[in-house]
C-alpha positions as CSV (number, residue, x, y, z in Angstrom):
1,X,-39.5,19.3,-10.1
2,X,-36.8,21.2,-11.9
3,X,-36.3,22.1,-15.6
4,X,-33.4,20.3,-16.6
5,X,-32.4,20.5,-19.7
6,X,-32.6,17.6,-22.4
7,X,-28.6,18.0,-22.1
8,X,-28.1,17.3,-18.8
9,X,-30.6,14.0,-18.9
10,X,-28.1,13.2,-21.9
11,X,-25.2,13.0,-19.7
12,X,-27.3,11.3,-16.2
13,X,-27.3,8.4,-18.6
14,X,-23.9,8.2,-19.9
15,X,-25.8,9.1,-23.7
16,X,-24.3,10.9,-26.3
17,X,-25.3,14.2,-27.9
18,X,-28.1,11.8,-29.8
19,X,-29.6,8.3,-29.8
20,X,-29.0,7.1,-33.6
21,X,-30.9,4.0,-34.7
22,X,-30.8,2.0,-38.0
23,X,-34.7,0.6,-39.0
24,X,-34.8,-1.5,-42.1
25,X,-38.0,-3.1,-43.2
26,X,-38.1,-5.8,-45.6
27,X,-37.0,-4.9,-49.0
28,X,-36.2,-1.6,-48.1
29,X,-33.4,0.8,-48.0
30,X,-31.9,0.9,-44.1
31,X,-33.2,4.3,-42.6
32,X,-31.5,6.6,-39.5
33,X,-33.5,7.6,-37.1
34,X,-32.0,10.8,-34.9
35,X,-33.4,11.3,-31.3
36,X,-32.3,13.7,-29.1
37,X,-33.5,12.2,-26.2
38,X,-32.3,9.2,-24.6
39,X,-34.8,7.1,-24.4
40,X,-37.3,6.0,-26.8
41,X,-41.1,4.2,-27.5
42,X,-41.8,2.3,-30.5
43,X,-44.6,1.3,-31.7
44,X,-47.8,2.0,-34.2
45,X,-49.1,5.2,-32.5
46,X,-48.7,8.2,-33.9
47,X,-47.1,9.5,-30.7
48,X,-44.7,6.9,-30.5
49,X,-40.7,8.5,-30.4
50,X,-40.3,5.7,-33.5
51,X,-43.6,5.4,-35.1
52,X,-43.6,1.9,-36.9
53,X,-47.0,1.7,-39.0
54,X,-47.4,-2.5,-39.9
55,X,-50.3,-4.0,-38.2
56,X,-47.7,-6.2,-36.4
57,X,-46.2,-3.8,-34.3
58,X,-48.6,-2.6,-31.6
59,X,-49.4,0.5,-30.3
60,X,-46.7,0.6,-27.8
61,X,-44.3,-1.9,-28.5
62,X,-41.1,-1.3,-27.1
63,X,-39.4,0.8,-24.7
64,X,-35.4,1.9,-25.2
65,X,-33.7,3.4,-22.4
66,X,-30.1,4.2,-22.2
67,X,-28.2,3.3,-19.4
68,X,-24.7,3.9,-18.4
69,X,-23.9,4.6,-21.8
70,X,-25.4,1.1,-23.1
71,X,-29.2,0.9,-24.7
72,X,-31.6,-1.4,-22.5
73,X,-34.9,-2.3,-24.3
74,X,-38.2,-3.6,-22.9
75,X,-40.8,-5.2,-23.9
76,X,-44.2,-3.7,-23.2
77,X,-46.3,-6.3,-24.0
78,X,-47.0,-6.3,-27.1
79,X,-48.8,-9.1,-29.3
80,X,-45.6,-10.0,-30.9
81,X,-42.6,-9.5,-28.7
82,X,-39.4,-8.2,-29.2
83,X,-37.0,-10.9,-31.6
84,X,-33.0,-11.1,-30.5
85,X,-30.4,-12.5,-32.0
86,X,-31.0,-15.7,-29.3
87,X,-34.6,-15.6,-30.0
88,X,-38.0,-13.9,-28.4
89,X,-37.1,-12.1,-25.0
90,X,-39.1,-9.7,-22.4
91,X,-35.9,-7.1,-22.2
92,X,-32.2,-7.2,-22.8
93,X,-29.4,-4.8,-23.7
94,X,-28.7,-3.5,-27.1
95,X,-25.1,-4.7,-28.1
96,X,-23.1,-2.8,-30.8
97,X,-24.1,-4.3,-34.0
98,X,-26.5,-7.2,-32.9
99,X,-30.3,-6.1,-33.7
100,X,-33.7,-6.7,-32.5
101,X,-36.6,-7.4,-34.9
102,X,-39.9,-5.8,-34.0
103,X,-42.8,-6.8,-36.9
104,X,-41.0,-6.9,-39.4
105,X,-38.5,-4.2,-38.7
106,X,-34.9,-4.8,-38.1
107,X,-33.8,-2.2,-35.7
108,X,-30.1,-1.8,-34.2
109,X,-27.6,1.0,-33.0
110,X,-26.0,3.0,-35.2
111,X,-21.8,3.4,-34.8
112,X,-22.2,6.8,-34.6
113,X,-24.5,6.7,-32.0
114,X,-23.2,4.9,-28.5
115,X,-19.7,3.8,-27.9
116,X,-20.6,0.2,-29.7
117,X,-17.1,-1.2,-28.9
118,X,-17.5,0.0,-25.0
119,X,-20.6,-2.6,-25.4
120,X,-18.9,-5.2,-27.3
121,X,-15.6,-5.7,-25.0
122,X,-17.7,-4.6,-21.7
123,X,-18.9,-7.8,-19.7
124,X,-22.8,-8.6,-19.6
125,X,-25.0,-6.7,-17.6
126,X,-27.7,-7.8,-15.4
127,X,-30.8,-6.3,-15.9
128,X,-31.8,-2.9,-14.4
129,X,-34.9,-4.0,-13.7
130,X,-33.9,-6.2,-10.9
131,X,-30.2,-6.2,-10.1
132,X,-28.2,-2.7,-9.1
133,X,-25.6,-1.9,-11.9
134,X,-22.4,-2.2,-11.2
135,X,-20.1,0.5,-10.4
136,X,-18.4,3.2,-7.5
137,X,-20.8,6.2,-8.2
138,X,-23.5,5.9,-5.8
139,X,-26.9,6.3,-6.8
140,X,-29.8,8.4,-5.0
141,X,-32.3,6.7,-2.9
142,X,-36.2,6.6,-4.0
143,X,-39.2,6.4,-2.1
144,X,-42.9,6.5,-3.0
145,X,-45.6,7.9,-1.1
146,X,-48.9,7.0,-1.7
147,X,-51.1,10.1,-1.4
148,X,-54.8,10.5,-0.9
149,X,-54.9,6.7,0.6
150,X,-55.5,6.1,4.8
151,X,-53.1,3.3,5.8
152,X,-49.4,3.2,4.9
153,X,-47.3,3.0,1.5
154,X,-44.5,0.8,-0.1
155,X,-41.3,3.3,0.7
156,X,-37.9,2.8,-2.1
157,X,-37.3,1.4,-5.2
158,X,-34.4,-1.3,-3.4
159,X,-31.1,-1.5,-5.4
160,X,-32.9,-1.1,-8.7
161,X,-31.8,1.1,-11.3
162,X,-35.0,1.1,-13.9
163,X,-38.3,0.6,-12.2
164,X,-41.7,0.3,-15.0
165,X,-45.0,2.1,-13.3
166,X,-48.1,0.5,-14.6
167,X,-51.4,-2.1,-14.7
168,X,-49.0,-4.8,-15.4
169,X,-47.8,-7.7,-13.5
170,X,-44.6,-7.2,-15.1
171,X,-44.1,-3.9,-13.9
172,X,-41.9,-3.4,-10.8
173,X,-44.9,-0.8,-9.3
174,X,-47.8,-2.2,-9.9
175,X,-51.1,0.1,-9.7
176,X,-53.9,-2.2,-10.4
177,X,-56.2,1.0,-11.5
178,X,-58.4,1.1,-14.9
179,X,-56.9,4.5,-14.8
180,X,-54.0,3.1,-14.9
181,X,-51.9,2.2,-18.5
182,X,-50.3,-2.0,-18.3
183,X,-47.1,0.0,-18.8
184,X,-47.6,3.9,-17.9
185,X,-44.3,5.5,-16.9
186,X,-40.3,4.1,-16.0
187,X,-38.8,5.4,-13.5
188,X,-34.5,5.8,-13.8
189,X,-32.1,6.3,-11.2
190,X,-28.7,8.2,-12.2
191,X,-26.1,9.7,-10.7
192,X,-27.6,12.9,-11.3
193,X,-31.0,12.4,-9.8
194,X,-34.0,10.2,-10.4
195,X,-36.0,10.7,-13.7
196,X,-39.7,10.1,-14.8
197,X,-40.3,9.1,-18.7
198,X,-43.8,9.0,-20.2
199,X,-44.3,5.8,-22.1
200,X,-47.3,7.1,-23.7
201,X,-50.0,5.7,-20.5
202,X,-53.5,7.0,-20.3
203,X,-53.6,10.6,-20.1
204,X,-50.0,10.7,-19.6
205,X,-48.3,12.2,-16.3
206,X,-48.1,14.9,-13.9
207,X,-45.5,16.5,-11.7
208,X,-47.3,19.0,-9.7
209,X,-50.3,19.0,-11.7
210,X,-48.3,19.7,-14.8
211,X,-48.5,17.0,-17.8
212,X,-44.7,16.5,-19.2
213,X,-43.0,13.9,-21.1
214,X,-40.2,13.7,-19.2
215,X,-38.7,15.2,-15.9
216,X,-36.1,15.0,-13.0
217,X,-37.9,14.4,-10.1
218,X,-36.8,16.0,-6.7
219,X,-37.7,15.4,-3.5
220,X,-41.1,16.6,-2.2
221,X,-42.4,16.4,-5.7
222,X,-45.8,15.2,-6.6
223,X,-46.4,12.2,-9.3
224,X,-49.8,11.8,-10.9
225,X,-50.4,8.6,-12.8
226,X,-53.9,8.2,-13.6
227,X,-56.2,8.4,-10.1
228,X,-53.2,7.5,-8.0
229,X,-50.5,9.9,-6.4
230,X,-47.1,9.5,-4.9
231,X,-44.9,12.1,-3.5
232,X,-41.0,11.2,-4.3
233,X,-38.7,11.6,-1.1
234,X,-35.2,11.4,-3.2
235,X,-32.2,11.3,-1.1
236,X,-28.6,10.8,-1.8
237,X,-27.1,7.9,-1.1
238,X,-24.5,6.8,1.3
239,X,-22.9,4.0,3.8
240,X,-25.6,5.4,6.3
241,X,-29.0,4.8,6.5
242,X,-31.4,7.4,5.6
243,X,-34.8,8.6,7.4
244,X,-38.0,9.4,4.8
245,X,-39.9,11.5,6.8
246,X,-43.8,10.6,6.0
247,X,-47.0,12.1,6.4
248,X,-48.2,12.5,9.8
249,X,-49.1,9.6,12.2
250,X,-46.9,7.4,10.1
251,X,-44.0,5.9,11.3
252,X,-41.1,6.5,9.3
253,X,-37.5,4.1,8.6
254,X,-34.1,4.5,7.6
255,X,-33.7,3.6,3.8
256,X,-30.4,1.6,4.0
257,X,-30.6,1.0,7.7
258,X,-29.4,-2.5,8.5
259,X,-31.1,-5.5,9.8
260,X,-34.8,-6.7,9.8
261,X,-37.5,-4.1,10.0
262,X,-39.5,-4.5,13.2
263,X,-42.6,-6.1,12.9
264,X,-45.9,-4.5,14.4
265,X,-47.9,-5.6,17.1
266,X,-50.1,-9.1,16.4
267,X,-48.4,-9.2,13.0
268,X,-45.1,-11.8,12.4
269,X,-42.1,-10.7,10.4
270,X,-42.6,-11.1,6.8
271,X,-39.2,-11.9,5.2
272,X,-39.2,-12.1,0.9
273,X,-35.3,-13.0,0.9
274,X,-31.6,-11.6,1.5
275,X,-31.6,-7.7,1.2
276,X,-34.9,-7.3,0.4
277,X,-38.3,-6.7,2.1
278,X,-42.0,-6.7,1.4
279,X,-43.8,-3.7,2.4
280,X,-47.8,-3.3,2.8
281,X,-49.5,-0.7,0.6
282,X,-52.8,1.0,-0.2
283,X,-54.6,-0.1,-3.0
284,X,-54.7,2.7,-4.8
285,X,-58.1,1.7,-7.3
286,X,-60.4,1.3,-4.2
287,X,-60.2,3.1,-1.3
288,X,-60.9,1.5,2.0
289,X,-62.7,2.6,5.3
290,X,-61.9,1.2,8.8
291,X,-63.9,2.3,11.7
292,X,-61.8,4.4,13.8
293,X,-60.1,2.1,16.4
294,X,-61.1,2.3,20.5
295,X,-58.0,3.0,22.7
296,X,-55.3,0.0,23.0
297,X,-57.2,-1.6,20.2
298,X,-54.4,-1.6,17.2
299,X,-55.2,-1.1,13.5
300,X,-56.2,-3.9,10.6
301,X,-53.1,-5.4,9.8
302,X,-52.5,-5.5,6.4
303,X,-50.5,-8.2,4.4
304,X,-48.1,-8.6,1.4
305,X,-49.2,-10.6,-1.4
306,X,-46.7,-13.7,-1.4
307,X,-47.7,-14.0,-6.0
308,X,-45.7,-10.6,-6.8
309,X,-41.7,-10.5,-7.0
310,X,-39.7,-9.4,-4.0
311,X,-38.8,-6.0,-3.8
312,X,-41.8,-5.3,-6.1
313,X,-44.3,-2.8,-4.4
314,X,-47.3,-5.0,-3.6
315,X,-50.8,-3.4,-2.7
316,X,-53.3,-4.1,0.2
317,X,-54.6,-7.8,0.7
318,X,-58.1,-7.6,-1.7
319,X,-61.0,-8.1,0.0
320,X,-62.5,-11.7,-0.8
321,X,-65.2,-9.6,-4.0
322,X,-62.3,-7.4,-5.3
323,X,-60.0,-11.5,-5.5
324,X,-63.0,-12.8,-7.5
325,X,-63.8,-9.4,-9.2
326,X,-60.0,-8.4,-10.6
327,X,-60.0,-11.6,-13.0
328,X,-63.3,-10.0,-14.6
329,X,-61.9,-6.6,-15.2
330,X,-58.5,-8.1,-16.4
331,X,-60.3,-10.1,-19.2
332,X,-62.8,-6.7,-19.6
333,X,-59.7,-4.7,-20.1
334,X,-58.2,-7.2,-22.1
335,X,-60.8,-7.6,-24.7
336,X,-61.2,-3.9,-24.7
337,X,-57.8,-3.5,-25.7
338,X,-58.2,-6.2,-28.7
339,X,-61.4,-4.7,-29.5
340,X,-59.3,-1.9,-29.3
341,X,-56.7,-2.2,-32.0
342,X,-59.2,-4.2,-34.2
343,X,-60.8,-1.7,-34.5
344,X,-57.9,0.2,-35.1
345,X,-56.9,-2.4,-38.0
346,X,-60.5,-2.3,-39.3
347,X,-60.0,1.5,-39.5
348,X,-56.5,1.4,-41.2
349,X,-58.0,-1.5,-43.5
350,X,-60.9,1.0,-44.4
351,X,-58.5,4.0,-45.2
352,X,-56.3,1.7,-47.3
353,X,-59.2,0.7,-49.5
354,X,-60.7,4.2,-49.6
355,X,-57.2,5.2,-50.7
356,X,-57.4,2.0,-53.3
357,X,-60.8,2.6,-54.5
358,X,-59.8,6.7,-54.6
359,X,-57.0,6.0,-56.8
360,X,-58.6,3.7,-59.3
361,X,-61.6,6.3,-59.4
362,X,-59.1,8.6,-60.3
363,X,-57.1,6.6,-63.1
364,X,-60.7,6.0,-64.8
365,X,-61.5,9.4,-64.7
366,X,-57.9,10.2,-66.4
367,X,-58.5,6.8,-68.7
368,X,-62.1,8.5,-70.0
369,X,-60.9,11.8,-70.0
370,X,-57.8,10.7,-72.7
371,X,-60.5,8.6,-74.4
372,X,-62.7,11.7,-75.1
373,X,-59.7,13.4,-76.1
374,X,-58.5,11.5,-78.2
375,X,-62.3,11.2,-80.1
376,X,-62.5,15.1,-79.8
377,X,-59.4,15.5,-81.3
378,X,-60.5,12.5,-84.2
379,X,-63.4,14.6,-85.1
380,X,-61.2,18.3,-85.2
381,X,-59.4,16.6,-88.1
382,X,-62.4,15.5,-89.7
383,X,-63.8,18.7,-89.5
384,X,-60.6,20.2,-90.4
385,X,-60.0,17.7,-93.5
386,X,-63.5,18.4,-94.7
387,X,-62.8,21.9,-95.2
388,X,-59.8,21.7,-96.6
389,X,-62.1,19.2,-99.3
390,X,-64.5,22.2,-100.1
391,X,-62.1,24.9,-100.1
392,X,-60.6,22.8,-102.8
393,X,-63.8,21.8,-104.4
394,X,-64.7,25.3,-104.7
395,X,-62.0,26.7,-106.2
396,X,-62.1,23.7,-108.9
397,X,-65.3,24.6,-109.6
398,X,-64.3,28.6,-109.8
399,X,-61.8,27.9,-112.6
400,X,-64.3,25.7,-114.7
401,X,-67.0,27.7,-114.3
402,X,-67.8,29.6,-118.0
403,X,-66.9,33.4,-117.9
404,X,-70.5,35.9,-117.8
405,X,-71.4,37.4,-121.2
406,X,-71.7,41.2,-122.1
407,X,-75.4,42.1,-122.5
408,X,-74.5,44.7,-125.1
């Protein structure tokens, strides 16, 4: 891992000197929102690049990610989903002037900030997620190694430009680990190198053992998210195919090399469409022991998962317990997340009516303490109109009063 600088992550994305947003809730004065950065998460937590406190945004909501110059925003699965122009969508790109609703905040770009006309005349994009963009400048090629895992990993990200790194089905990696965030990292390919964003996951992520927000990623480096490790091979790309060397006693492949992949002894070719290919990889949750094998005897094959997308990088084949056991820890992580943010709402409802109860304590405090002014200052006047009475009284009775007689 390098140190870039924020400038030159700026620039791999086509991004000006700043992101600038417009968020306007209802019946409120539009604000700007300045981000150095390109990229963004929204949501309630405090953490969050635009924090958005309403209990109908949810901790991580969405995910903004500029792109060749344009803003593409995710969803990441939040209880409400992201509301365009055309209605509720997953992801999509961020056109000048056309805004997305998230609770009930109206969010959009900013004239200042991207080239909005560049958006408006520019043709629609596919999505990054799963279409390459288009364009001459070629793009580096990505591959993942799984580390600390026996039999082989999933190798490159295919002609993807944005891949999401999480517990998710919808993400494009898919890590099927309780240490593992639904949507942990993204990982960006640019012209200048390949980039790892934080998106706010479980105990975030490390390059080399070091926790950062953000980071170009190099080859040989070495990504932590949650229990699982990959080490990036990053090479530039070209008309040629190019060889990942991997860890030893694995075979390794050219990235782009043309034509089917051989298939390996007692196992048939596995095909998931034009251009793209399936590739078997360890389960990085559980690992798995296989007694070694005798001489001539080959290795348990292990399959792709026909459910996921293609392209997407699939795990091992569960064992029959781990099929019937993931529903169970799906719906135990899932009501542990709505447990979860109740009782973050329970907690936010409690500080609201502390702060309620607080402030009327302190207005009936202020209301007594007038009151008793007022009486105090009631009973002054008295006081002070009653002398006034008998310093008049007594000089009345001074001036009546008969003179003394002389004795002589």
């Amino acid at each position: 891992m390098g140190e870039p600088s924020i400038g030159l992550f700026r620039k791999a994305c086509g991004a000006p000197d700043t992101l600038n947003l417009e968020i306007q809730s209802e019946g409120e004065a539009p604000e700007h929102q300045v981000l150095p950065q390109p990229f963004a998460v929204i949501g309630r937590d405090e953490r969050a690049d635009i924090p958005l406190m309403h209990q109908q945004v949810s901790k991580r909501h969405a995910y903004l990610q500029v792109i060749a110059g344009r803003v593409f925003c995710v969803d990441l699965g939040s209880r409400e989903g992201i509301l365009w122009e055309g209605g509720t969508g997953p992801s999509g790109w961020m056109e000048g002037g056309s805004p997305i609703w998230i609770g009930p905040y109206r969010i959009k770009l900013r004239e200042d900030g991207l080239d909005t006309a560049k958006s408006l005349t520019a043709p629609a994009l596919p999505s990054p997620l799963s279409h390459p963009m288009s364009g001459t400048i070629p793009l580096p090629d990505v591959a993942l190694e799984f580390l600390k895992f026996r039999t082989r990993s999933s190798w490159q990200m295919n002609d993807r430009v944005l891949a999401l790194v999480g517990r998710s089905r919808d993400c494009q990696v898919r890590i099927p680990d309780l240490s593992v965030s639904r949507f942990h990292c993204s990982l960006l390919r640019t012209p200048l190198g390949v980039w790892v964003v934080d998106l706010l996951g479980r105990e975030g992520i490390q390059i080399n053992g070091e926790n950062v927000p953000w980071a170009r990623l190099d080859d040989g480096d070495e990504l932590s998210v949650g229990n699982c490790q990959f080490r990036i091979r990053c090479l530039p790309s070209s008309g040629r195919g190019h060889r990942v060397e991997g860890p030893p006693g694995v075979k390794t492949r050219a990235l782009n090399a043309p034509g089917p992949r051989p298939s390996p002894p007692g196992r048939p070719e596995v095909r998931s469409g034009p251009g793209r290919e399936l590739e078997p990889v360890t389960t990085p949750s559980r690992p798995r022991f296989h007694p070694p094998a005798t001489a001539g005897e080959p290795e348990p094959p292990t399959w792709p998962s026909p459910a996921h997308e293609p392209g997407q990088i699939l795990v091992e084949k569960p064992s029959e317990r781990d099929r019937l056991a993931e529903p169970f820890f799906e719906l135990v992580i899932q009501k542990y997340d709505r447990m979860q943010q109740q009782m973050s709402d329970m907690q936010q409802q409690m500080s609201d009516q502390f702060h309620e109860v607080t402030m009327a304590m302190i207005q009936m405090f202020g209301t007594i303490h007038r009151e008793q002014m007022d009486m105090v200052r009631g009973e002054l006047d008295e006081i002070h109109r009653l002398s006034e009475e008998l310093k008049e009284l007594k000089a009345n009775s001074s001036r009546h009063s008969p003179a003394p007689q002389d004795p002589t």
